[in-house]
C-alpha positions in Angstrom: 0.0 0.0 0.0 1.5 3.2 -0.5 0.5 6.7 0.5 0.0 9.4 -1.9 -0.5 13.4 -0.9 -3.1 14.9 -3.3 -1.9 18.2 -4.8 -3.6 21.4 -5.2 -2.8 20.8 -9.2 -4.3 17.1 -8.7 -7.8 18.7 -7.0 -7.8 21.6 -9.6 -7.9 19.0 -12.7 -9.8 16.3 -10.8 -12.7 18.9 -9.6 -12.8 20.0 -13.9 -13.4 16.4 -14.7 -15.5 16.0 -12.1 -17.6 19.0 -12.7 -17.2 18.1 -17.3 -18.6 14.5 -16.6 -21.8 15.2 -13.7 -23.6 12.2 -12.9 -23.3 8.5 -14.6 -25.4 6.4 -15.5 -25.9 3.4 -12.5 -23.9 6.0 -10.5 -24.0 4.1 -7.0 -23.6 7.8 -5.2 -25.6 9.3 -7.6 -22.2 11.8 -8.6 -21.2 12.5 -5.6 -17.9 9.9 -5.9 -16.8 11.5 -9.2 -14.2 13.9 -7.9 -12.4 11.2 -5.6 -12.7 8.5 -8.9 -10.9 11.1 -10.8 -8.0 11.9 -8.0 -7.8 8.0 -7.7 -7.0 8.3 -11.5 -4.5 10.9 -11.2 -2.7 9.3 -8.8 -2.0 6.5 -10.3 -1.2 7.8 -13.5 1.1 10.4 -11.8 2.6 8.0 -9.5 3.0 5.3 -12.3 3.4 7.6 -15.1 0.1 5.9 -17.1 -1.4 7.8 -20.0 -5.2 9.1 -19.5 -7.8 6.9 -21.9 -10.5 7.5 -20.0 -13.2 5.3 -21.4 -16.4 3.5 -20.0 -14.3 0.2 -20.3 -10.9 1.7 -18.5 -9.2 5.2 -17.6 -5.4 4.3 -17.9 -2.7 2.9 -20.4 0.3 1.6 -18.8 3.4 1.5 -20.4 3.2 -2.7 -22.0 -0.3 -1.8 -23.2 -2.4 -3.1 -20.4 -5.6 -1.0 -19.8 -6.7 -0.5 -16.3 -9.7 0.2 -14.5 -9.6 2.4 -11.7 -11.6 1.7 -8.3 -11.6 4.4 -5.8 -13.3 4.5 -2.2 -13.4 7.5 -0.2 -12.5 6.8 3.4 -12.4 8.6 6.7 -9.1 6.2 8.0 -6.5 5.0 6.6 -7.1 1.9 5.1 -6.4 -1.9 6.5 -5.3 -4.9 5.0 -8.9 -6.2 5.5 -10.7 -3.5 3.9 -12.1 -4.6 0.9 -12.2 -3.3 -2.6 -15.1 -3.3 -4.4 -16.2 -3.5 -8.7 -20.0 -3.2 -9.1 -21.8 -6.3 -10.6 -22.9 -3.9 -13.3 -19.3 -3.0 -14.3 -18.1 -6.8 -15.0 -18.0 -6.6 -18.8 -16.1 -4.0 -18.9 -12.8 -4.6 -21.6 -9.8 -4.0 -19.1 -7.0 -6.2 -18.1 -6.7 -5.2 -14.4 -8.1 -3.0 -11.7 -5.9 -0.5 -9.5 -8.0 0.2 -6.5 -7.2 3.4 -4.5 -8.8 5.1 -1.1 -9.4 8.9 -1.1 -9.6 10.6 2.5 -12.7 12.0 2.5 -11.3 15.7 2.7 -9.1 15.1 0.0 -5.8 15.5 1.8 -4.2 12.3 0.3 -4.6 8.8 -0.8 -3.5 5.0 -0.7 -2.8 2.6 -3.8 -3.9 0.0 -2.3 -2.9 -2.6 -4.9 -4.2 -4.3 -8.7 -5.0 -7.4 -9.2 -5.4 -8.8 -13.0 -9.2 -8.7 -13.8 -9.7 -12.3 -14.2 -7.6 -13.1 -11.5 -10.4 -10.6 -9.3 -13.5 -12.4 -10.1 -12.1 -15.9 -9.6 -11.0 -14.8 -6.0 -13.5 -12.3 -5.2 -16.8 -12.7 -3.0 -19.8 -11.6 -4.2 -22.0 -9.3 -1.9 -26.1 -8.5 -3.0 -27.6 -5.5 -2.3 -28.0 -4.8 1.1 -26.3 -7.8 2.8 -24.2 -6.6 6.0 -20.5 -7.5 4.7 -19.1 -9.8 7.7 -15.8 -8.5 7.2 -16.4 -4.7 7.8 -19.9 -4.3 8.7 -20.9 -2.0 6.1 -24.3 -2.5 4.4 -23.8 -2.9 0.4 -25.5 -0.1 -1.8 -25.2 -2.2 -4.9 -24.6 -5.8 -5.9 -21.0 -6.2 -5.9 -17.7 -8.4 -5.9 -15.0 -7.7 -3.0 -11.3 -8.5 -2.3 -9.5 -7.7 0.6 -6.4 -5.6 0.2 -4.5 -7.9 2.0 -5.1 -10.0 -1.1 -4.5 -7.7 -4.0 -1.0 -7.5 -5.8 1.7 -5.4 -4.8 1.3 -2.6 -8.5 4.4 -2.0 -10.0 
């Protein structure tokens, strides 16, 4: 897991995509996660050095080729190995070749790469959580049908 101190030049650009895109379609916050997705974005690709794609499918290029999907959580702590990290049942078919999941403090201050994992590799090992089931791990009540992996789990990115 490694830490990540947001910028004032990350916020700036994140809160203009934020603002340029308003709310998706099966949006699980209704919008309101947009400007942490995109600073989960941006810290990848600045930490990584990835080039922006941003597509429904994936948001980064890395530099083999690979496309990857961004998943970003907002937090109020800083994140533990048991945390999971989440992809929405309705974003299964989307044509990436691994997830990057990242937590966003909730006022923005900084963030945690938590790890990637290859997205076949995630749905082979992840558990899958309905709608409003209490999640025995963290006791957080799902807002969407979903498939988790712990971070503890998830591979070191590089």
């Amino acid at each position: 897991m490694q830490e990540v101190e947001i910028t004032d030049e990350m916020l700036l650009e994140a809160r203009k995509s934020a603002k340029e895109l308003g709310k998706l379609n099966n949006s699980i916050e209704k919008g309101a996660g947009n400007l942490a997705g995109f600073l989960g974005e941006i810290i990848v690709r600045e930490t990584f050095g990835y080039k922006s794609e941003s597509t429904y499918d994936y948001d980064l290029v890395d530099q083999s080729g690979l496309k990857i999907d961004v998943k970003t959580k907002r937090t109020t702590v800083t994140p533990k190995p048991n945390y999971e990290c989440s992809v929405a049942a309705f974003n299964t078919k989307q044509k990436c070749d691994k997830y990057v999941f990242v937590r966003v403090l909730n006022d923005l201050s900084k963030g945690w790469i938590l790890g990637e994992m290859n997205k076949g590799d995630y749905f082979e090992s992840a558990t899958y959580m309905p709608k409003g089931k209490i999640d025995p791990a963290n006791g957080f009540r799902v807002k969407a049908n979903c498939y988790n992996v712990a971070i503890q789990d998830l591979n070191e990115c590089s």
